[in-house]
TORKOL-4160 file (C-alpha; in steps of 0.2 Angstrom, whole numbers, padded with zeros to 4 digits, m for minus):
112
<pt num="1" X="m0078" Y="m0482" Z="0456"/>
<pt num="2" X="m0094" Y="m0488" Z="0446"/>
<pt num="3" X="m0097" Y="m0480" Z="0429"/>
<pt num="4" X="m0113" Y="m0479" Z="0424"/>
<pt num="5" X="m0120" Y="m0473" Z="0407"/>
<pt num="6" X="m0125" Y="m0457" Z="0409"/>
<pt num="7" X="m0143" Y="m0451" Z="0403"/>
<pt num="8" X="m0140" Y="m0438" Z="0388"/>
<pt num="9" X="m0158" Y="m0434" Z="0386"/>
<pt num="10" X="m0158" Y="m0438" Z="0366"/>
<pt num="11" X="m0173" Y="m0449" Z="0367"/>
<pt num="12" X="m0183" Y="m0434" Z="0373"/>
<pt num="13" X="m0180" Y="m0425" Z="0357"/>
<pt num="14" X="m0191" Y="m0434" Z="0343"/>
<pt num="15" X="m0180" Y="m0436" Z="0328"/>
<pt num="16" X="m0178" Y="m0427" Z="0312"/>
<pt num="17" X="m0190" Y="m0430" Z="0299"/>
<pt num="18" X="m0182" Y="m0427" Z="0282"/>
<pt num="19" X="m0193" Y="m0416" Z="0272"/>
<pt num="20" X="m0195" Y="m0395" Z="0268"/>
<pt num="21" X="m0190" Y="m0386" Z="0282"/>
<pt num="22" X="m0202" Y="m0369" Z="0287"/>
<pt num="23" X="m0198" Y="m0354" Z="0278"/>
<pt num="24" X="m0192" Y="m0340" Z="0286"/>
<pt num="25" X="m0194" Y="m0330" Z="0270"/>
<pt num="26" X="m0211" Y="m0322" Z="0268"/>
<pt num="27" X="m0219" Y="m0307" Z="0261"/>
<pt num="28" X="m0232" Y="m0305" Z="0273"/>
<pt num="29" X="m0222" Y="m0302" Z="0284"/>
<pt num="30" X="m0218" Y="m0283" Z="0276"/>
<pt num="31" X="m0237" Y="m0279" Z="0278"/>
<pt num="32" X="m0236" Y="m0287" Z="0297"/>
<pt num="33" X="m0222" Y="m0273" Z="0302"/>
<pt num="34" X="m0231" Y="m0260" Z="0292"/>
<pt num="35" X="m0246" Y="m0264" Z="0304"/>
<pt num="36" X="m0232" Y="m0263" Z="0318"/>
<pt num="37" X="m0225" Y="m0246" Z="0316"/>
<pt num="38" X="m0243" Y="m0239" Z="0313"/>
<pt num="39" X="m0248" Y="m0246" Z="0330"/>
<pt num="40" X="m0232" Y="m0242" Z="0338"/>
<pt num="41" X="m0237" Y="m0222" Z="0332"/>
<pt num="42" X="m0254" Y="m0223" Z="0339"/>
<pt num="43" X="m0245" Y="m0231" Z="0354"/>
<pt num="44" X="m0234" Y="m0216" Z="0356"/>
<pt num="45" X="m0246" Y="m0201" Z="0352"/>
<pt num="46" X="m0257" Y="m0210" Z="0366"/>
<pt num="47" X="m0243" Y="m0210" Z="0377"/>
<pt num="48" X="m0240" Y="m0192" Z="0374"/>
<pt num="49" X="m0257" Y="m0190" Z="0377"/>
<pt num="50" X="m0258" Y="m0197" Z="0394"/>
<pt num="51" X="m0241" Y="m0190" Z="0400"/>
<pt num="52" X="m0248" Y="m0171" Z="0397"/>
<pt num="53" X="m0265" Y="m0175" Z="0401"/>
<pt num="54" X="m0256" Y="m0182" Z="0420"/>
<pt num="55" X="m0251" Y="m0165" Z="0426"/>
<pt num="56" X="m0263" Y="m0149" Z="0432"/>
<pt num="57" X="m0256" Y="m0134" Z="0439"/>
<pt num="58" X="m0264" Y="m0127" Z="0453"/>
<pt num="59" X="m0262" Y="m0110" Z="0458"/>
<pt num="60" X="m0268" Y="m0102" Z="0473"/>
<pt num="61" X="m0267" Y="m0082" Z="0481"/>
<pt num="62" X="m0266" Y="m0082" Z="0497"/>
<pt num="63" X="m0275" Y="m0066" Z="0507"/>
<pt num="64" X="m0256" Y="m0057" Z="0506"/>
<pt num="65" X="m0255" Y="m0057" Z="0488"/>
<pt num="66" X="m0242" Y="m0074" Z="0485"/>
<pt num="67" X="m0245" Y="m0083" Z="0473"/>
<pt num="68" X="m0244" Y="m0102" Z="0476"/>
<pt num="69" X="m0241" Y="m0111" Z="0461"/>
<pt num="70" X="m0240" Y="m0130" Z="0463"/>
<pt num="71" X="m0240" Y="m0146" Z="0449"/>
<pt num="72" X="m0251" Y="m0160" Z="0454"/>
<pt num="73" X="m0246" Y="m0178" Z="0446"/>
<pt num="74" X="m0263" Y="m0193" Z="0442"/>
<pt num="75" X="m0252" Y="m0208" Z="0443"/>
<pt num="76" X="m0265" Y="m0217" Z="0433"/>
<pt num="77" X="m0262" Y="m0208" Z="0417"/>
<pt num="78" X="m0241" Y="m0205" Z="0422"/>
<pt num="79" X="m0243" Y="m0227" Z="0421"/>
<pt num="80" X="m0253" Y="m0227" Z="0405"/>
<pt num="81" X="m0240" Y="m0217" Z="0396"/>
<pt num="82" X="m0226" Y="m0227" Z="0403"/>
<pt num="83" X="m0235" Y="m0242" Z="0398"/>
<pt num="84" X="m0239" Y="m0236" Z="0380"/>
<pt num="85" X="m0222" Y="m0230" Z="0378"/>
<pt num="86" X="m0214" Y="m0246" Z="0381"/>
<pt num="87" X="m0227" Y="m0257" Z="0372"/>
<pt num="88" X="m0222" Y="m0243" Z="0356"/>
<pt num="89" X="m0205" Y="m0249" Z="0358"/>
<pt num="90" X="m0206" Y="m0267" Z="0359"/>
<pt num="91" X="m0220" Y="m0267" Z="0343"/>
<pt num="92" X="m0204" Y="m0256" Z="0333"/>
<pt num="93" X="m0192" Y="m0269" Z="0337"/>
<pt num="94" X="m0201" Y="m0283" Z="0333"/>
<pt num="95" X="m0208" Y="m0272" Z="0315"/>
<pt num="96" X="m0188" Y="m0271" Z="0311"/>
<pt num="97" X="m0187" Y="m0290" Z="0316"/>
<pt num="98" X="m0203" Y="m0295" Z="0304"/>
<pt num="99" X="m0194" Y="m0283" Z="0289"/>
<pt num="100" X="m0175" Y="m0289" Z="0291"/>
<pt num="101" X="m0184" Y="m0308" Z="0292"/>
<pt num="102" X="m0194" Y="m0304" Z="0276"/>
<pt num="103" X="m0179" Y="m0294" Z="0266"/>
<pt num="104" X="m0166" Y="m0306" Z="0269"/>
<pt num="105" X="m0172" Y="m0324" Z="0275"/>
<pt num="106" X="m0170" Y="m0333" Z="0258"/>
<pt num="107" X="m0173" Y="m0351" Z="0258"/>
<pt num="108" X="m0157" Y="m0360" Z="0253"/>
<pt num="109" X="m0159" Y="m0374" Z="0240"/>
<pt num="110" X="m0153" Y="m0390" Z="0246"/>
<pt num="111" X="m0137" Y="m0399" Z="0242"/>
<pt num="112" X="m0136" Y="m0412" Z="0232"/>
C-alpha cells in the first residue's frame, strides 16, 4: 500500500492577516430595518390589494329565474399577491436580522 500525502486544500485559503477585524456592530443598521419593515408593510398592503382585486363575481339569470352565481380567479394578480406576500416576509426577517445584529454585536476588545 502506497501512502501519499493527501491534499488539504489550506493553500487555497489565503492566510490571516493580523489587524481589526469588520464590525458587526453598527447603528445604521437600526435605520436599515426601519426601512425593512416600512417596505415589508407597503409589500403587504399591495399584496392585499392584489389578492382582492384577483377575484370578480359573475352572476347570471337564466330565462327561469336561477340565479347563477360563479367567482372568476386572474392568475396574474393571485401571483402578484403571492409574490408580494413572500417578499414581505423575507424583508421582516432580514429587518429582525439587521436589529438583533445592531443591538447586540459588540466588538470585543482583544486579549492581551
Amino acid at each position: 500500500m502506497i501512502d501519499l500525502p493527501q491534499p488539504t486544500g489550506a493553500e487555497l485559503w489565503p492566510p490571516e492577516e493580523p489587524g481589526t477585524r469588520a464590525r458587526l456592530h453598527k447603528p445604521w443598521r437600526t435605520l436599515v430595518a426601519v426601512v425593512e419593515v416600512v417596505l415589508a408593510v407597503l409589500a403587504g398592503w399591495g399584496a392585499y390589494v392584489c389578492w382582492h382585486g384577483a377575484t370578480a363575481t359573475v352572476v347570471t339569470r337564466t330565462d327561469d329565474g336561477a340565479v347563477l352565481e360563479s367567482h372568476r380567479y386572474f392568475g396574474g394578480l393571485l401571483a402578484a399577491a403571492i409574490g408580494l406576500g413572500t417578499l414581505a416576509a423575507i424583508l421582516l426577517v432580514d429587518a429582525v436580522r439587521q436589529l438583533s445584529l445592531a443591538v447586540r454585536a459588540r466588538h470585543r476588545a482583544p486579549k492581551a
